[in-house]
C-alpha positions as CSV (number, residue, x, y, z in Angstrom):
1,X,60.1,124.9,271.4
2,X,59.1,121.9,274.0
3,X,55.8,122.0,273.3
4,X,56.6,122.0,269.4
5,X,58.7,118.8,269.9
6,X,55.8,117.4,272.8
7,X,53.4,117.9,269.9
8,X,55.1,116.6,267.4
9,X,56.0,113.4,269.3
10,X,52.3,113.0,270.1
11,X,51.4,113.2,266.6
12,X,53.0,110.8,265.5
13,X,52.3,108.3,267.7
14,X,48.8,109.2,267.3
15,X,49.1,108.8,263.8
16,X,50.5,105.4,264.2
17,X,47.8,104.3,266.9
18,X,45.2,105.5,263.8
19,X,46.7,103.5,260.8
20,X,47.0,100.1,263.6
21,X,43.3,101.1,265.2
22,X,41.8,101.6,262.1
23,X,43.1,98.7,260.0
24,X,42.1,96.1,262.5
25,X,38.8,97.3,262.6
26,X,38.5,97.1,258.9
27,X,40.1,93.8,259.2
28,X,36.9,92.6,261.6
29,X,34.4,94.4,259.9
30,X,35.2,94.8,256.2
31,X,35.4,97.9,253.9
32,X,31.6,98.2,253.0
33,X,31.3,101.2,255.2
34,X,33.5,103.1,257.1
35,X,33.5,101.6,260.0
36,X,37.8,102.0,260.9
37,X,37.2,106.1,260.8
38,X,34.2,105.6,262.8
39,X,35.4,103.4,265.4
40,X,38.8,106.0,265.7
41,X,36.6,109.4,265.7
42,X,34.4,107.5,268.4
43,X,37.5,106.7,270.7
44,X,39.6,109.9,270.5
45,X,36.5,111.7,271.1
46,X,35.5,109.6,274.3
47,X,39.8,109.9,275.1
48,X,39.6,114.0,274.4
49,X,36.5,114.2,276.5
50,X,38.0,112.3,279.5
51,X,41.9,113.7,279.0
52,X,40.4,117.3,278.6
53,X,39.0,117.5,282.1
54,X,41.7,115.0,283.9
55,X,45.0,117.1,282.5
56,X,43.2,120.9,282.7
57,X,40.6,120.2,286.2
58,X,41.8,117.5,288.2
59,X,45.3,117.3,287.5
60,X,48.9,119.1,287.4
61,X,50.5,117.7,284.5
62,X,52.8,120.1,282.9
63,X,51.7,121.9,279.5
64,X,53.7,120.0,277.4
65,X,52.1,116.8,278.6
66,X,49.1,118.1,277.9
67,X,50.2,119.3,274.5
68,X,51.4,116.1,273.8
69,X,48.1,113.8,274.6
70,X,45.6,116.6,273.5
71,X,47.1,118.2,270.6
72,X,49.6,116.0,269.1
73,X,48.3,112.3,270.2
74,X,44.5,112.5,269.8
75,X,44.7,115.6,266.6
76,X,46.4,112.7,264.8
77,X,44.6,109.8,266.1
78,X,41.1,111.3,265.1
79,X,40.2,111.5,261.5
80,X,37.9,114.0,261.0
81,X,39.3,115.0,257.5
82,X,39.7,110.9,256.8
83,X,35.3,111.2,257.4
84,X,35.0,113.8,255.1
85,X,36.7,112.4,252.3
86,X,35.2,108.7,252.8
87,X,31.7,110.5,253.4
88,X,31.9,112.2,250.2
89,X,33.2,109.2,248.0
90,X,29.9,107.4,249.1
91,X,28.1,110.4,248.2
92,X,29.8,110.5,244.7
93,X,29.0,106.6,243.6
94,X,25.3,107.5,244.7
95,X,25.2,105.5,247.8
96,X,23.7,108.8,249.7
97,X,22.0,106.3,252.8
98,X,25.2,105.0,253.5
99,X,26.9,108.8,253.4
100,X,23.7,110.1,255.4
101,X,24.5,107.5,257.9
102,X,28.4,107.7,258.5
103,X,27.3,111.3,258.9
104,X,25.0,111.1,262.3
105,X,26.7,108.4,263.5
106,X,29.8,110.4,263.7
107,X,28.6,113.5,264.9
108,X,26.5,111.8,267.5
109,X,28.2,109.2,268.4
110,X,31.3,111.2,268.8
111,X,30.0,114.1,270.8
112,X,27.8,111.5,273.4
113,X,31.7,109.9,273.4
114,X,33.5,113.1,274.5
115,X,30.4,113.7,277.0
116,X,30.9,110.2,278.1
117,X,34.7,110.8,278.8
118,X,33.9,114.3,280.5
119,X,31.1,112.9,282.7
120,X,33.4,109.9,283.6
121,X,36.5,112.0,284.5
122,X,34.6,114.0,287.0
123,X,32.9,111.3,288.7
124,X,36.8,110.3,289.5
């Protein structure tokens, strides 16, 4: 049940860092493209790639620390479902360049992220 609760309390911070993260990036950059999801899919993936190997290799937090950062924090942090959605309404009003895009830019960008944050948290 600790876990439960560790998860819980991660998700909704992580939820909360989202909405704030996300809205000021918007509030930079503009709505044109989805660049809030982006920047938040970029981050927790560099933040899951680091915390992954620092909490299960290199250090002894307890599982329900690590529930709490891994599970609940950065599962409601990222958006991947938030992507999917805002992908397919620029596929929908024809703007297919712009869906093709956000598309390889996330899955690149987020995957070179979490290698980043694994490389970086075993040269520590």
């Amino acid at each position: 049940m600790s876990q439960v609760l560790a998860i819980a309390g991660g998700g909704a911070l992580g939820a909360v860092l989202r909405y704030w993260v996300s809205t000021g990036v918007y509030a930079m950059a503009g709505r044109g493209f989805p660049y809030g999801t982006l920047a938040v899919n970029i981050l927790g993936s560099l933040l899951m790639g680091f915390l992954y190997i620092w909490l299960l290799e290199r250090s002894l937090e307890s599982a329900g620390m690590r529930a709490f950062l891994l599970i609940g924090l950065l599962g409601a942090f990222t958006t991947f479902s938030t992507f999917s959605i805002e992908t397919l309404i620029l596929m929908e009003g024809g703007q297919y360049v712009r869906a093709l895009v956000n598309t390889l830019a996330s899955v690149v960008l987020c995957v070179a992220a979490a290698a980043l944050g694994v490389m970086l948290a075993r040269q520590l």
